[in-house]
C-alpha positions as CSV (number, residue, x, y, z in Angstrom):
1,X,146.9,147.9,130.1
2,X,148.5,144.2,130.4
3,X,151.9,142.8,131.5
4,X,155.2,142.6,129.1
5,X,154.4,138.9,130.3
6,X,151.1,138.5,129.0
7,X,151.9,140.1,125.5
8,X,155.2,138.3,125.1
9,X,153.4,135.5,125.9
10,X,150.5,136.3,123.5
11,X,153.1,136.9,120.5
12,X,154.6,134.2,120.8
13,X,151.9,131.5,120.5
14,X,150.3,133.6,117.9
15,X,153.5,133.4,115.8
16,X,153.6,129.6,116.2
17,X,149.7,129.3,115.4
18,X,150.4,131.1,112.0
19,X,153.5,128.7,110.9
20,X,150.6,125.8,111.0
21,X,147.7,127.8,109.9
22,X,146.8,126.8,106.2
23,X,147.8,129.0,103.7
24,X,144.4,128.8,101.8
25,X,143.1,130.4,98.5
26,X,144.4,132.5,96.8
27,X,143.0,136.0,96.9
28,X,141.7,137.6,93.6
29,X,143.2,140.9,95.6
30,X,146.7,139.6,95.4
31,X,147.6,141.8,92.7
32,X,146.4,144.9,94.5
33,X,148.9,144.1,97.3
34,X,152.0,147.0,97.7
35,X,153.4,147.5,100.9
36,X,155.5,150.6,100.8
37,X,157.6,152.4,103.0
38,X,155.8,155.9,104.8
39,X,152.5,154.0,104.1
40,X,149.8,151.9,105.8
41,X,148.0,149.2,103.8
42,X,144.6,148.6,105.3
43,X,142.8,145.9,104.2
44,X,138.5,146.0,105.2
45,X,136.1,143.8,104.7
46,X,133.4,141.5,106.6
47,X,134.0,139.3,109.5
48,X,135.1,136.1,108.6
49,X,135.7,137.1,104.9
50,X,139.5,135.3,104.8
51,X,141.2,139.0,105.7
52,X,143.1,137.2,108.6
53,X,144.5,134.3,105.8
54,X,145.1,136.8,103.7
55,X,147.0,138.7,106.1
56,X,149.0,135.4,107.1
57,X,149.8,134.3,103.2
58,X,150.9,137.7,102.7
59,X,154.0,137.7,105.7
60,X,154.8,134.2,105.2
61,X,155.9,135.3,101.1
62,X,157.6,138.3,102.9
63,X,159.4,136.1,105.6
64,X,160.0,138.4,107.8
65,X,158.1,140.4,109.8
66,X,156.2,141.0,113.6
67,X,152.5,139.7,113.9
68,X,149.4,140.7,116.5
69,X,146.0,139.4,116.0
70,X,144.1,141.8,118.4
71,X,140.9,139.8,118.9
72,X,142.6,137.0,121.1
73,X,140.6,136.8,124.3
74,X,143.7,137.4,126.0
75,X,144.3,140.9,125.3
76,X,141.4,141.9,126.7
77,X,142.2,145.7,128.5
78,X,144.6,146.1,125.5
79,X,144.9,149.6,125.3
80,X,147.0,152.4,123.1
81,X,149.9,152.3,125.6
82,X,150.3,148.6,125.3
83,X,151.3,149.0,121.9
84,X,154.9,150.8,122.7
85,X,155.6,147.4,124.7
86,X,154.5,145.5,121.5
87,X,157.3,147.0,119.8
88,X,160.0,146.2,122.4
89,X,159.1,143.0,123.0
90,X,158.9,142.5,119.3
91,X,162.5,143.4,118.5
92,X,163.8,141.5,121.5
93,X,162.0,138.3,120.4
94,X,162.6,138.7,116.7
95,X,165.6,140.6,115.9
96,X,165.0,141.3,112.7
97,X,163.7,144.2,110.2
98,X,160.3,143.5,108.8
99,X,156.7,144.5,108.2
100,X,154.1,145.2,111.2
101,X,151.0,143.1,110.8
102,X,147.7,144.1,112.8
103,X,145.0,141.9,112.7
104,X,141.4,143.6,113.8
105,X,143.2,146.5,115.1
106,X,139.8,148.7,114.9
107,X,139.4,146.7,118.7
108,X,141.8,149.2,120.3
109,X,140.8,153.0,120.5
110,X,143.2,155.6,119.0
111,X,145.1,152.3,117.1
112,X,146.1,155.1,114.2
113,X,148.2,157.1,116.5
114,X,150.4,154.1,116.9
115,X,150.2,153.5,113.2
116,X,150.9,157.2,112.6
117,X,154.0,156.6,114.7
118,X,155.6,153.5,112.8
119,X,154.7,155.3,109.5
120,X,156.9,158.3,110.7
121,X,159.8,155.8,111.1
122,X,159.1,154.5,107.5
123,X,158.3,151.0,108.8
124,X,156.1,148.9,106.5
125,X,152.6,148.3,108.3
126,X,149.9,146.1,107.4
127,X,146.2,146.2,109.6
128,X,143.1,144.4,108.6
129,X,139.9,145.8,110.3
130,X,136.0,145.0,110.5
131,X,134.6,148.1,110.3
132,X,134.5,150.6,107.3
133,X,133.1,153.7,109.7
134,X,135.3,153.5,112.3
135,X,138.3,152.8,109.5
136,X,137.1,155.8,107.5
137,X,136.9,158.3,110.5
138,X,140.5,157.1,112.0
139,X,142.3,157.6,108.3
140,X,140.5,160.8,108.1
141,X,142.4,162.1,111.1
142,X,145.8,160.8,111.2
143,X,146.5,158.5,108.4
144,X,145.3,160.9,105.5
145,X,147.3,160.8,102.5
146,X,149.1,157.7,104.7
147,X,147.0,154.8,103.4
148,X,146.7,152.3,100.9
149,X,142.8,150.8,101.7
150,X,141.7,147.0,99.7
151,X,138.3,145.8,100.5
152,X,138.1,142.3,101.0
153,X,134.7,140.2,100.4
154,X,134.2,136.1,100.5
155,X,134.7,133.8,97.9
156,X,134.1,135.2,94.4
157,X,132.9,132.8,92.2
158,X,136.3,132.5,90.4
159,X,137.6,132.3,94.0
160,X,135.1,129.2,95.0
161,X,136.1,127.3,92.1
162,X,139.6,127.8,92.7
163,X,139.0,126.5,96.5
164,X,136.9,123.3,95.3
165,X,139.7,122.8,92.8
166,X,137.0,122.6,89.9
167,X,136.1,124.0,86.5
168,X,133.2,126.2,85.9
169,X,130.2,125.0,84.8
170,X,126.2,125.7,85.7
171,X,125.9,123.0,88.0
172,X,128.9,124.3,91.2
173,X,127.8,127.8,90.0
174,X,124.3,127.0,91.3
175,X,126.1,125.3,94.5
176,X,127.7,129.2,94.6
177,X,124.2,131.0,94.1
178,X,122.6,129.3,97.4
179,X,126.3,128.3,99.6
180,X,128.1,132.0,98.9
181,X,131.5,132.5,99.3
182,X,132.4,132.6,103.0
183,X,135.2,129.8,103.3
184,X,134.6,128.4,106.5
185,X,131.0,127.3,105.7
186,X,132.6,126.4,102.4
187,X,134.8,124.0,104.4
188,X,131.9,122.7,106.7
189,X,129.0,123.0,105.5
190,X,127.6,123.5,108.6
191,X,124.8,126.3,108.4
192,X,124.9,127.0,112.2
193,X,128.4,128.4,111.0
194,X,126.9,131.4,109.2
195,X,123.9,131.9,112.3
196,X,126.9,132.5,114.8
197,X,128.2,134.8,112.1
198,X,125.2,137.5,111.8
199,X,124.9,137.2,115.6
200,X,128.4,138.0,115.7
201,X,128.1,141.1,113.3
202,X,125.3,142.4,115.2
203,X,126.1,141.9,118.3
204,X,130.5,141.9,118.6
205,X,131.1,144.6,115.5
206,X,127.9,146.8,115.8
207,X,126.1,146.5,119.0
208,X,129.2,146.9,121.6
209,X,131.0,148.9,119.3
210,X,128.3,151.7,118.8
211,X,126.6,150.9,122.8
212,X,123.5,149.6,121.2
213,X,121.1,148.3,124.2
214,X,118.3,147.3,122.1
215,X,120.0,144.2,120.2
216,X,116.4,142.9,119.4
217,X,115.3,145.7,117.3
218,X,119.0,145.7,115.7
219,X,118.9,142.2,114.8
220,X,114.6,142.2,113.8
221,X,116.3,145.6,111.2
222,X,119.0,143.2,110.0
223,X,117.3,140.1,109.2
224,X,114.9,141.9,107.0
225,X,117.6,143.6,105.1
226,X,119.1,140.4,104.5
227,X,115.8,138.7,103.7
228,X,114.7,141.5,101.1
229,X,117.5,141.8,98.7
230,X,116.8,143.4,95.8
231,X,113.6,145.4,97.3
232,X,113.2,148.9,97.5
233,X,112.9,150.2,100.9
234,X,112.4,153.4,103.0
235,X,113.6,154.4,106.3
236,X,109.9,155.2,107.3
237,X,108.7,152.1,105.8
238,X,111.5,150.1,108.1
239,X,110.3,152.3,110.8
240,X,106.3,151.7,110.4
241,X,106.8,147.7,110.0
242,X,108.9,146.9,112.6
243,X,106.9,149.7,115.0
244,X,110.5,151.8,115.5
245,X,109.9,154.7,117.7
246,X,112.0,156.9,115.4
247,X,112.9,157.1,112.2
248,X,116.4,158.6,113.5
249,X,117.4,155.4,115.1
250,X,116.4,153.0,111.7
251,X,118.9,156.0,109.3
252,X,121.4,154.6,112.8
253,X,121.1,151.3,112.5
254,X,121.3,150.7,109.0
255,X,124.2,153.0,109.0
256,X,125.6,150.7,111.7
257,X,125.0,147.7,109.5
258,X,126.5,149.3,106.2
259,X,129.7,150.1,108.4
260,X,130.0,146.4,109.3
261,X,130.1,145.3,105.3
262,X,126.4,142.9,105.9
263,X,124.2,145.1,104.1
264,X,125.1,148.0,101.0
265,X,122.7,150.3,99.7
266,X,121.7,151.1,96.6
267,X,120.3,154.4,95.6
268,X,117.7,155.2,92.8
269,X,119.6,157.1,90.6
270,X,119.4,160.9,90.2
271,X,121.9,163.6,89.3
272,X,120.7,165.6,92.2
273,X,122.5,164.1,95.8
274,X,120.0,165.1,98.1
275,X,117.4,163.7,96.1
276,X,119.3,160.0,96.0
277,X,118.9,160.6,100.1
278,X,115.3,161.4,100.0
279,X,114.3,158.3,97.5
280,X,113.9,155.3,97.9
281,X,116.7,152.7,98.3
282,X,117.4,149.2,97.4
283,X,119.1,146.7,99.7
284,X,121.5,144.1,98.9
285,X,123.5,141.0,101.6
286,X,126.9,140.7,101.4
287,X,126.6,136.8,101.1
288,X,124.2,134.6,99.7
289,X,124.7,132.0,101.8
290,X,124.0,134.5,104.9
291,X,121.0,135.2,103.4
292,X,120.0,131.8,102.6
293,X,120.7,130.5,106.3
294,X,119.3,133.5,108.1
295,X,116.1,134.0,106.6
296,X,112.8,131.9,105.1
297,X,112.2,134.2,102.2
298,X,115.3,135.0,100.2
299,X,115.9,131.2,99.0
300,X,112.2,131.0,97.6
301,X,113.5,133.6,94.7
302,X,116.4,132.4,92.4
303,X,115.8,135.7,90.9
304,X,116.7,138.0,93.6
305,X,119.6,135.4,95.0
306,X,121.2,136.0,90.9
307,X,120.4,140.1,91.5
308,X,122.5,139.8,94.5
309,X,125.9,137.9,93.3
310,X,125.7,139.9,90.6
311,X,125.8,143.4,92.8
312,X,128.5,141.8,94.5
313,X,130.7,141.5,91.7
314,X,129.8,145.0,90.8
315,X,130.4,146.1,94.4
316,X,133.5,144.6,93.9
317,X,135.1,147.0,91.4
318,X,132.6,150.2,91.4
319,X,131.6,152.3,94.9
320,X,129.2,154.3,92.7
321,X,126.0,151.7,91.8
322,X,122.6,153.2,91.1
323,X,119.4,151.8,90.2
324,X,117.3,153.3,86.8
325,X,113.3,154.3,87.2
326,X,111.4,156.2,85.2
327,X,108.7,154.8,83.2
328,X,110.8,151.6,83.3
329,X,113.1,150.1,85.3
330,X,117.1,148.9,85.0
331,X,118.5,147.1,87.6
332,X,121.8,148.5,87.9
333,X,123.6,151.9,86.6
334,X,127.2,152.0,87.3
335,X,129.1,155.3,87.3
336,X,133.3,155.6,87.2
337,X,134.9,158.7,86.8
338,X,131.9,160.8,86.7
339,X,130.3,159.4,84.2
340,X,127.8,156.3,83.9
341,X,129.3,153.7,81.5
342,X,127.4,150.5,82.2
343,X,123.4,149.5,82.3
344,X,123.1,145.8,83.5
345,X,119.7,144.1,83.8
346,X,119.4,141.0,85.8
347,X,116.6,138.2,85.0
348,X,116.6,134.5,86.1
349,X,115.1,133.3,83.0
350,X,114.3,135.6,80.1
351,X,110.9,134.4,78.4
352,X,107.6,136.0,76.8
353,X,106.2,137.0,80.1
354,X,108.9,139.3,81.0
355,X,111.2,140.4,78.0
356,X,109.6,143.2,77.1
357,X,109.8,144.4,80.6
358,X,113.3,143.4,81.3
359,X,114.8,145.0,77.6
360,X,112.4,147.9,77.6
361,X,114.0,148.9,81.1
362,X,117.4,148.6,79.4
363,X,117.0,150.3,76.6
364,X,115.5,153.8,78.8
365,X,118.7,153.6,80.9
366,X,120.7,153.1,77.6
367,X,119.1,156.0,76.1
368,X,119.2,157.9,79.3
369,X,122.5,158.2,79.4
370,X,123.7,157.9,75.6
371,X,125.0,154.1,76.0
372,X,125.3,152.1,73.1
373,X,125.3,148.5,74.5
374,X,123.9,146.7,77.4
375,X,123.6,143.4,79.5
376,X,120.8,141.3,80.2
377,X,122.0,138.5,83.0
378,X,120.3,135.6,83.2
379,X,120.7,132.4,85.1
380,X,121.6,129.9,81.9
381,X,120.4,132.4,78.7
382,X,122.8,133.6,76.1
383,X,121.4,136.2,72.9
384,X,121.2,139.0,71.5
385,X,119.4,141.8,70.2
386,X,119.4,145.1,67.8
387,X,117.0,147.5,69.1
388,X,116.1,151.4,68.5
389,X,120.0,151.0,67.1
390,X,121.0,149.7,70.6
391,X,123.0,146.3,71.1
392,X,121.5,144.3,73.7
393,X,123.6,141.3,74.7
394,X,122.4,138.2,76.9
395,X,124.6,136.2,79.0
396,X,124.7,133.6,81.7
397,X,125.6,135.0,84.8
398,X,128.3,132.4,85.8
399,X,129.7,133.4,82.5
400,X,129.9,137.1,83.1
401,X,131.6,136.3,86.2
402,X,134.9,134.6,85.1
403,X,135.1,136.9,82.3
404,X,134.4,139.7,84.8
405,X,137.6,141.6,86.6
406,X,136.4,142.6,90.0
């Protein structure tokens, strides 16, 4: 519990920070953007992702409205009675109707009962949050039905071009494959920028957040996720290699890590659920540039760095991703609306050595699942093919990505 001094102080320096703050790029997730009335919009996402800008370019277009970032060091002990003062002091300060912006409000336990309460009054209410678990588990109690949710990721590459003010061609998209998209390393390019970032996920959004005492064995789980995109894995596996007491606590911790949007999951595909559980799964970062910084392995395969930007953009639009093996292989299966509708392949370079491979792969998932077309990505490739009546069409990846809507 703090002082009416304290927050009143607090709100106001905030307010003046944000009138100086730059307004930054502009979002592909603009147009996804409706506040209305008897509804919360909740945008998730990754640390450091630009949710906070986003937040900020949104109020200053509506004008109006009351702003708390909740991860100022000065509201430490903020607690769910605080936020009734919030609202007084608020409408003293500001008299004036307008939308309720929470930045990080997933820091204060039982946030959605206050949310629940402004929703009731049919104020307009925007939060942004960090963590998907704890997000999913507070909109599943009070705010169901209540919620309008946007995931938020860094820099697409359509995004990064638009920052650098450039036009797309293979030589700032290979700047993208190894830099990523988070802005303020964009900005700085200072790598020690996106160290202090996976200590901060770790330690700030999973480790104090879930009362993790062994941060060691957390951090030794991440950085090998990180470093092994693309790879299948296996909770056992996990659990033999980094000599885990328990198999339990590795299912935890990458649960912990999936929450906290730095690693995602993909499962091999299979129409039977417990069976996706049971097999193996494949692991992909939600930055390239983490990656790149954190770990000694990823940037020796330009293969596995394409795989990965072009799950992202996948990610991006689709919640259901597979991988295909039988006797062959496809890279990714997407399914929408109960159905699968897209095979993608992914390839750096696609040359004698591997074609046969990479389109043989293909062509089982296309036949799999009674597709007539797929996509072979490669790095700087475009062709195509006929075969066993199915059309096989190659294009560059940086290509696919401004054509792409994510």
């Amino acid at each position: 519990m703090l002082t009416k001094e304290v927050l009143k102080e607090v709100i106001i320096s905030q307010r003046e920070i944000l009138h100086f703050l730059d307004e930054g790029t502009v979002r592909d997730k603009e147009s996804e953007i409706k506040i209305e009335d008897s509804f919360a919009l909740i945008i998730t996402g990754v640390r450091r992702c630009g949710k906070s800008t986003f937040l900020n370019q949104i109020l200053k277009k509506q004008k109006k409205g009351y702003y708390l970032n909740l991860e100022d060091p000065r509201l430490e002990g903020f607690d769910l009675s605080d936020f009734n003062k919030i609202e007084i002091i608020m409408k003293e300060l500001y008299d004036e109707t307008g939308i309720y912006f929470f930045d990080e409000i997933q820091n204060v336990e039982k946030w959605e009962k206050f949310v629940r309460y402004l929703i009731d009054k049919k104020e307009n209410v925007v939060i942004t949050g960090s963590n998907a678990s704890i997000l999913s588990k507070d909109l599943g109690t009070k705010l169901t039905g209540r919620h309008i949710q946007v995931e938020m990721f860094p820099f697409s590459f359509k995004e990064f071009l638009s920052m650098k003010k450039q036009r797309p061609f293979i030589g700032n998209f290979k700047e993208y494959l190894y830099k990523g998209g988070f802005p303020e390393y964009l900005k700085k390019n200072n790598p020690s920028i996106l160290n202090e970032l996976l200590s901060d996920i770790v330690i700030k959004d999973i480790a104090v957040r879930f009362g993790i005492k062994n941060i060691h064995i957390l951090n030794k789980i991440a950085t090998y996720l990180i470093s092994n995109v693309g790879k299948e894995f296996s909770y056992n596996s996990i659990k033999k290699m980094l000599d885990i007491k328990s198999v339990q606590s590795v299912i935890d911790y990458i649960y912990y890590l999936e929450s906290a949007y730095l690693v995602f999951t993909v499962p091999l595909f299979n129409y039977s659920y417990k069976k996706q559980q049971v097999n193996p799964k494949k692991i992909y970062s939600i930055d390239n540039g983490l990656s790149h910084n954190n770990s000694i392995s990823f940037s020796k395969d330009e293969g596995k760095m394409l795989e990965n930007v072009v799950f992202l953009a996948l990610r991006r639009k689709f919640k259901e991703i597979f991988y295909f093996k039988e006797k062959n292989e496809c890279d990714f299966i997407i399914k929408a609306k109960d159905q699968i509708t897209q095979a993608i392949q992914v390839c750096f370079v696609l040359n004698e050595d591997n074609k046969d491979r990479e389109i043989n792969g293909l062509i089982a998932a296309l036949t799999k699942f009674k597709l007539k077309e797929g996509i072979i990505l490669t790095y700087d490739q475009d062709d195509e093919f006929l075969i066993e009546g199915k059309k096989i069409i190659v294009i560059p990846v940086w290509q696919w990505l401004l054509s792409y809507k994510s």
